[in-house]
Phi, psi and omega in degrees: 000321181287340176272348156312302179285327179292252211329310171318261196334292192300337200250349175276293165331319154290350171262336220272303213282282174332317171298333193255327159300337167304294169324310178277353184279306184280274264262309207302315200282357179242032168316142110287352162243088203211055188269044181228350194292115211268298170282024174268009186358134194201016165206169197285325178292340162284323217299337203299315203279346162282358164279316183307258217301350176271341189264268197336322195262340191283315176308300157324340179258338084029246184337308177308309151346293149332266220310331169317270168340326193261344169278306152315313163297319169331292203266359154280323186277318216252010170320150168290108186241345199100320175309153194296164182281147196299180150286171198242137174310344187283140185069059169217083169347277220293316182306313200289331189294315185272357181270011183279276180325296172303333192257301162347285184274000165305318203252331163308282191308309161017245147010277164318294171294335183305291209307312189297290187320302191302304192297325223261319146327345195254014179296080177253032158280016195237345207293148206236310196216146174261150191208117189263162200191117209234112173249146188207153181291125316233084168198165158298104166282164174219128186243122169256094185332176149314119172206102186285351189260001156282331224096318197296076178306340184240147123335118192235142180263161140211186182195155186072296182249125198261105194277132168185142170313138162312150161062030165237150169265105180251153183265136105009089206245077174248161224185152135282159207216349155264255169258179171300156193205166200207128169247110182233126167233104177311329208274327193247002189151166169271188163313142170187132176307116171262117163258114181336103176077021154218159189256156069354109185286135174194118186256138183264166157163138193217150219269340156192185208302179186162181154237140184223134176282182183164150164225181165311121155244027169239133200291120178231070182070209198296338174249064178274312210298342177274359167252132182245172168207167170249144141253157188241138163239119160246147183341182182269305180307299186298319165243022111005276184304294142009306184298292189308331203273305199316345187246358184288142166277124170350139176232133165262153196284136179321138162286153175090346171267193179264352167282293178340312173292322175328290170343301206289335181286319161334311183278328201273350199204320200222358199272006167300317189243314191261148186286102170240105188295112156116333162328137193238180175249159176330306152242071109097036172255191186271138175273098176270114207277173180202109186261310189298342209268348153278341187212146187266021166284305199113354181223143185202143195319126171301162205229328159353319189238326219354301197281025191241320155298155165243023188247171152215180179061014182088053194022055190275299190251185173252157192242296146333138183274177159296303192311301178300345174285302180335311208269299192322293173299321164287334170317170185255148204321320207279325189248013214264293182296356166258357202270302183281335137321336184290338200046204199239111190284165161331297220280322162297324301211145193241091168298309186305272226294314183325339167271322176301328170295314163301003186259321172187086178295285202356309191284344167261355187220118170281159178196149167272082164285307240241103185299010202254012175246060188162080170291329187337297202289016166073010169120330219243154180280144182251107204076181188305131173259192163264114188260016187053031177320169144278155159335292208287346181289323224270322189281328177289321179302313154006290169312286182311306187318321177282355169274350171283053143256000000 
C-alpha cells in the first residue's frame, strides 16, 4: 500500500507541476498593460515582422502540437510494462523519407517569408533622417546632426529618449562606446546590435504620435535590465517645436533665487561630467563638462533640456509623477504632442525618486561607481557615483534642475 501511495503521490505532483505551467502560461497572454507587446505594431517595419509572425507561429504551433501529442502517447503507450522492445523505424526507407521530406518543406515555406521580411528590413536607402544613437552601461545617447530640412541647424545632444516625426523613415546610426549593446521598441522594429568600433543600421517609422517603450536586449553587465530607452513620435508640427526648444540659448536662473545657487552647486559637483550647453563659470567663459577624464566610457547624459524628458537614468526612473505620467501615456494621438511638450513642472516633478537619486544614485542602479571594485578602469567611475551631496545641495540642484527646459 505504501509503494501505492508513493506512486499516487508522485503522479498527483505531476500533473499538479503541469497544471501550474499551464496556468501560468494562460494568465502570462492576458497582459493589459504591455508596452513591449510584439504583437501591437505600431509602424509599417513591426507590421512587416507581425506579417512574418502571423505565418510562422501558427505553423509552429501546429507542429509544436503534433509533436506533443505524439510524444505523450509515445511515452504512454511504449511505457516500461515489462514487455518486449517495440519494433524500430530505423533503416525503413519510406519513414526517414518522409520524416526528411516533411520538416524540409515546412522550412522551405519558412524560408521563403523569412528571407523577403529580412531584406525588406534591411532597406534603409529609402531613409529621410539621421539620428546617431551611442549605447553605453547604462544608458543611451541620441546625436542629432545638422539636418536644415528638419530645423536642426545645430546639432542636438539628448538622452533616454529618442524624439522623432511621425510618418518619417528615420535611420538609425547605432554604435557603442563599451560592450555590446541591442536596441530595441517592439512597437516600432526589431533588434539590432550596437556594437564597439562598428556602426549598425536600423530604420525606425511611426504611424502616429506616441510614446513606445523598448530595453536593452543584449546582457552588457550589471545593469542591463535598467537600461531602458523610449521613443516619443510626434507630429511633423510638434516636432517642429521640439527641434526650435532644444536650440534655444541657455537662460541662466535670476539671481538670488534658489535655482541660481543650484547653478552654482552644478558647477561645482556635476559640470565634471555632465554637459548644459551656453552654461558659463563665474568669469564667463564656458563650462565644459569632461567626462573622459571621469568616466570610464567617456561620456555621460547632456543635461540641457532635461525637463523636457519625462525619464532619467537611462529611462531607469521617472522624472514625472504617476498621475502626470498617466496623462501623458495615456493620451490620445491628437493631444499627446502638446501634452508632452509641456515637459516637466514642478507640480509633476517626481521629487522623491530624483532626490534620492542625488542623494545616492549607486543604491538606485547598481553601477560600478566605486573605481577601486573595477580595476579596468583606470581609476574612473562606471556610472553615476555617490557624491555626497547635502540636503540643502540637494534642495538647490532641484531647483537648478527644473529650469532646464
Amino acid at each position: 500500500m505504501d509503494t501505492v501511495s508513493n506512486v499516487n503521490t508522485s503522479r498527483h505532483r505531476i500533473r499538479n507541476t503541469f497544471a501550474g505551467i499551464a496556468g501560468s502560461v494562460f494568465l502570462a497572454s492576458c497582459a493589459t498593460d504591455a508596452p513591449q507587446d510584439t504583437f501591437q505594431p505600431k509602424g509599417p517595419n513591426s507590421q512587416l515582422i507581425h506579417n512574418l509572425d502571423m505565418i510562422v507561429f501558427p505553423i509552429a504551433g501546429v507542429v509544436g502540437v503534433l509533436v506533443t501529442a505524439f510524444a505523450c502517447l509515445t511515452f504512454y503507450k511504449y511505457r516500461d510494462k515489462g514487455q518486449a522492445i517495440p519494433s524500430q523505424s530505423h533503416g525503413k526507407p519510406i519513414v526517414e523519407i518522409v520524416l526528411t521530406i516533411v520538416p524540409a518543406l515546412i522550412l522551405s515555406v519558412v524560408g521563403v517569408f523569412t528571407f523577403r521580411t529580412i531584406f525588406d528590413l534591411a532597406e534603409t536607402a529609402d531613409t529621410e533622417m539621421i539620428i546617431n544613437v551611442t549605447g553605453q552601461q547604462w544608458w543611451w545617447e541620441y546625436d542629432y546632426p545638422a539636418q536644415n530640412e528638419y530645423g536642426i541647424t545645430q546639432p542636438i545632444i539628448s538622452s533616454g529618449q529618442l524624439v522623432m516625426p511621425v510618418g518619417t523613415k528615420v535611420l538609425l546610426r547605432e554604435t557603442s562606446r563599451d560592450v555590446i549593446h541591442s536596441y530595441w521598441i517592439p512597437a516600432l522594429n526589431g533588434k539590432k546590435d550596437a556594437v564597439p568600433g562598428r556602426i549598425h543600421l536600423l530604420r525606425l517609422e511611426a504611424d502616429k504620435p506616441g510614446i513606445y517603450a523598448g530595453q536593452c536586449t543584449e546582457f552588457c553587465g550589471l545593469s542591463h535590465a535598467n537600461m531602458r530607452m523610449e521613443t516619443i513620435a510626434l507630429s511633423k508640427e510638434d516636432f517642429a517645436k521640439w527641434v526650435a526648444n532644444q536650440q534655444k540659448p541657455y537662460t541662466s536662473p535670476a539671481d538670488g533665487t534658489l535655482a541660481k545657487e543650484g547653478e552654482g552647486v552644478f558647477l561645482n559637483q556635476c559640470i565634471r561630467c555632465h554637459q548644459v550647453n551656453g552654461l558659463k563659470k563665474a568669469d564667463g567663459t564656458p563650462a565644459i563638462a569632461a567626462p573622459d577624464e571621469n568616466v570610464y566610457s567617456g561620456a555621460a547624459p547632456n543635461l540641457t533640456h532635461l525637463m523636457t524628458r519625462n525619464t532619467f537614468a537611462g529611462a531607469t526612473f521617472d522624472l514625472l509623477s504617476k498621475s502626470c505620467r498617466k496623462d501623458v501615456w495615456e493620451s490620445a494621438s491628437e493631444t499627446f504632442g502638446a501634452k508632452y511638450l509641456s515637459g516637466v513642472s514642478e507640480d509633476c516633478l517626481d521629487q522623491n525618486q530624483l532626490r534620492s537619486w542625488l542623494r545616492n544614485a549607486p543604491a538606485m542602479k547598481p553601477m560600478y561607481a566605486d573605481p577601486t571594485k573595477l580595476e579596468v578602469s583606470g581609476g574612473k567611475y562606471r556610472g553615476m557615483p555617490n557624491l555626497g551631496l547635502t540636503e540643502d545641495d540637494i534642495d538647490k540642484l532641484v531647483a537648478y534642475l527644473l529650469t532646464l527646459k
